[in-house]
N, C-alpha and C positions, 0 to 999 in steps of 0.2 A: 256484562257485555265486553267491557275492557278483556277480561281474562281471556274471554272467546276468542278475540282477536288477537291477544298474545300466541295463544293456541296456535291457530293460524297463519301466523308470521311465521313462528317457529319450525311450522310444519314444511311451510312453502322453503323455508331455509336449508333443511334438509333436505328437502328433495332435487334443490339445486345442486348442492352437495355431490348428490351420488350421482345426476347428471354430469356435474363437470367434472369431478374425479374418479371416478367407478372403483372408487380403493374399497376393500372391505374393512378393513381396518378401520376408515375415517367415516364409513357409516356407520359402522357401526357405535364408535365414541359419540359421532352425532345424536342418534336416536337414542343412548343413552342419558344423555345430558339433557335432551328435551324431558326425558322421562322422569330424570330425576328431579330438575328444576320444580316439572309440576306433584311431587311428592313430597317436598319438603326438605329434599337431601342437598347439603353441599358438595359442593370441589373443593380438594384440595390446592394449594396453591403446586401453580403449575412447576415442573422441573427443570432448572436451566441448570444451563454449562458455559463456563469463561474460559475460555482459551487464549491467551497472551500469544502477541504476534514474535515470532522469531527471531533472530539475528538476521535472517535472510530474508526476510519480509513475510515468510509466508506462515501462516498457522498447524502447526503439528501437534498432534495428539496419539495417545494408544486407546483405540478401540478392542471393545470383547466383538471379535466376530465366532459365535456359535460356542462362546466359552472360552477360545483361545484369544491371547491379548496379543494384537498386533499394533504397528507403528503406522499413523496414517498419517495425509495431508489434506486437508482441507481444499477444494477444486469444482469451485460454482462453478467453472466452464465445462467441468465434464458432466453430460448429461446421468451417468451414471455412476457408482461403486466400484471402481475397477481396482480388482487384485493381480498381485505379482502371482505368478506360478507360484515362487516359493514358499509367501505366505500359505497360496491354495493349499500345497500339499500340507503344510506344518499341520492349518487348520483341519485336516484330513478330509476336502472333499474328493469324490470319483472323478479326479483327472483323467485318468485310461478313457470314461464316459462320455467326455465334451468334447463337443464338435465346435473348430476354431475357424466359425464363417462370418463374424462380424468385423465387418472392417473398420477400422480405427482409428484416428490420427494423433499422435503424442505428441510429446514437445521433442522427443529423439523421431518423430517419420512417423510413417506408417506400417500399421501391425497387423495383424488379426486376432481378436477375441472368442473367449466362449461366452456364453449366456447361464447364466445360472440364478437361483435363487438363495440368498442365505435366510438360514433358519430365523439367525437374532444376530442381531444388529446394536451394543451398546455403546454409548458414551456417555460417560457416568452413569447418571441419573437416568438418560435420553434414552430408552430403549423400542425397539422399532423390529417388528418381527414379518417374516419375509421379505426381506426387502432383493429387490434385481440386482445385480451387480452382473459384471463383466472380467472375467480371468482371462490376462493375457499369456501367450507362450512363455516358455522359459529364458529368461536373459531378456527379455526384451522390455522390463520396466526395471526400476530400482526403488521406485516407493509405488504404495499402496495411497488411491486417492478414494476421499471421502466424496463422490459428487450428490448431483441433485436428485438420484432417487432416493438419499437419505434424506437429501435437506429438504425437501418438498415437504414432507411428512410431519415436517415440527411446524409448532403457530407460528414462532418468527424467529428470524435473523438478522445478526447486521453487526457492523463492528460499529463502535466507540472505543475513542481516545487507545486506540493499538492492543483492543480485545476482542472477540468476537466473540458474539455473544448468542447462544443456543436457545430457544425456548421451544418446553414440548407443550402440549393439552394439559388440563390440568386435568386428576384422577378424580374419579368422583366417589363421593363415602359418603355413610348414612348421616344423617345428623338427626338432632331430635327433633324427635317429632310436634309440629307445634296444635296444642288441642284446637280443635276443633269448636265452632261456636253453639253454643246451644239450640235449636229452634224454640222457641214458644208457641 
């Protein structure tokens, strides 16, 4: 009876889930992890990142965006991934392609953006595939911010003592399998 309701719980958890986030990604880790729970399988322990705060306060890192390693800054305020032109092109997306109709507010004014999607998304360990991000024109940023359509995606964040500190899901792998009871 207990299990039933575990069942249950779990189920109803998910579903809130893909209600309140409609990620496919994070339903999908979801209904994994129910799955596996009740199969016998563990997680891995989950994958973090430490980032030490900067001389200038702020938190910088190099992300792999699609394979190519760029210089990023870390920026709860911005709701999204935004790239410099320059990086875009290093990284080789269809700049000729994007239409720059998002309007945007920096800490140098106001811009305009494209909308795009990147393939894969890393840092370190954290990796994160499709995620949105925003290419602004050329010249008109000089760092590349990591915002919260990446940071949404991991279990948590938050700094301590002048770190800040990444946590992704934990991966899930078989474990052994424990026997089963006999009936009589």
């Amino acid at each position: 009876m207990i299990r039933f309701l575990l069942v249950l719980i779990m189920l109803a958890g998910t579903a809130g889930a893909v209600v309140a986030y409609g990620d496919p990604d994070q339903i999908t880790r979801a209904s994994h992890k129910v799955s596996h729970i009740f199969r016998g399988q563990a997680a891995s322990p989950a994958p973090a990142v430490q980032i030490p705060r900067g001389q200038g306060g702020e938190f910088t890192l190099r992300a792999k965006i699609n394979g190519v390693t760029a210089p990023m800054v870390i920026d709860t305020g911005a709701t999204s991934v935004v790239l410099t032109w320059e990086t875009a092109k290093a990284i080789g997306l269809p700049l000729e392609m994007l239409e720059y109709d998002v309007d945007l507010e920096t800490a140098g004014g106001h811009t305009k953006a494209a909308r795009l999607t990147l393939d894969r998304l890393a840092v370190g360990k954290l990796v994160e595939k499709s995620v949105p991000a925003l290419v602004v024109q050329r010249g008109q940023m000089k760092t590349n911010l990591l915002g919260m359509s990446f940071l949404d995606r991991l279990e948590s964040w938050g700094v301590r003592a002048d770190t800040l500190m990444l946590t992704g899901y934990p991966e899930l792998q078989s474990g052994p399998r424990r026997p089963r009871a006999a009936a009589n």
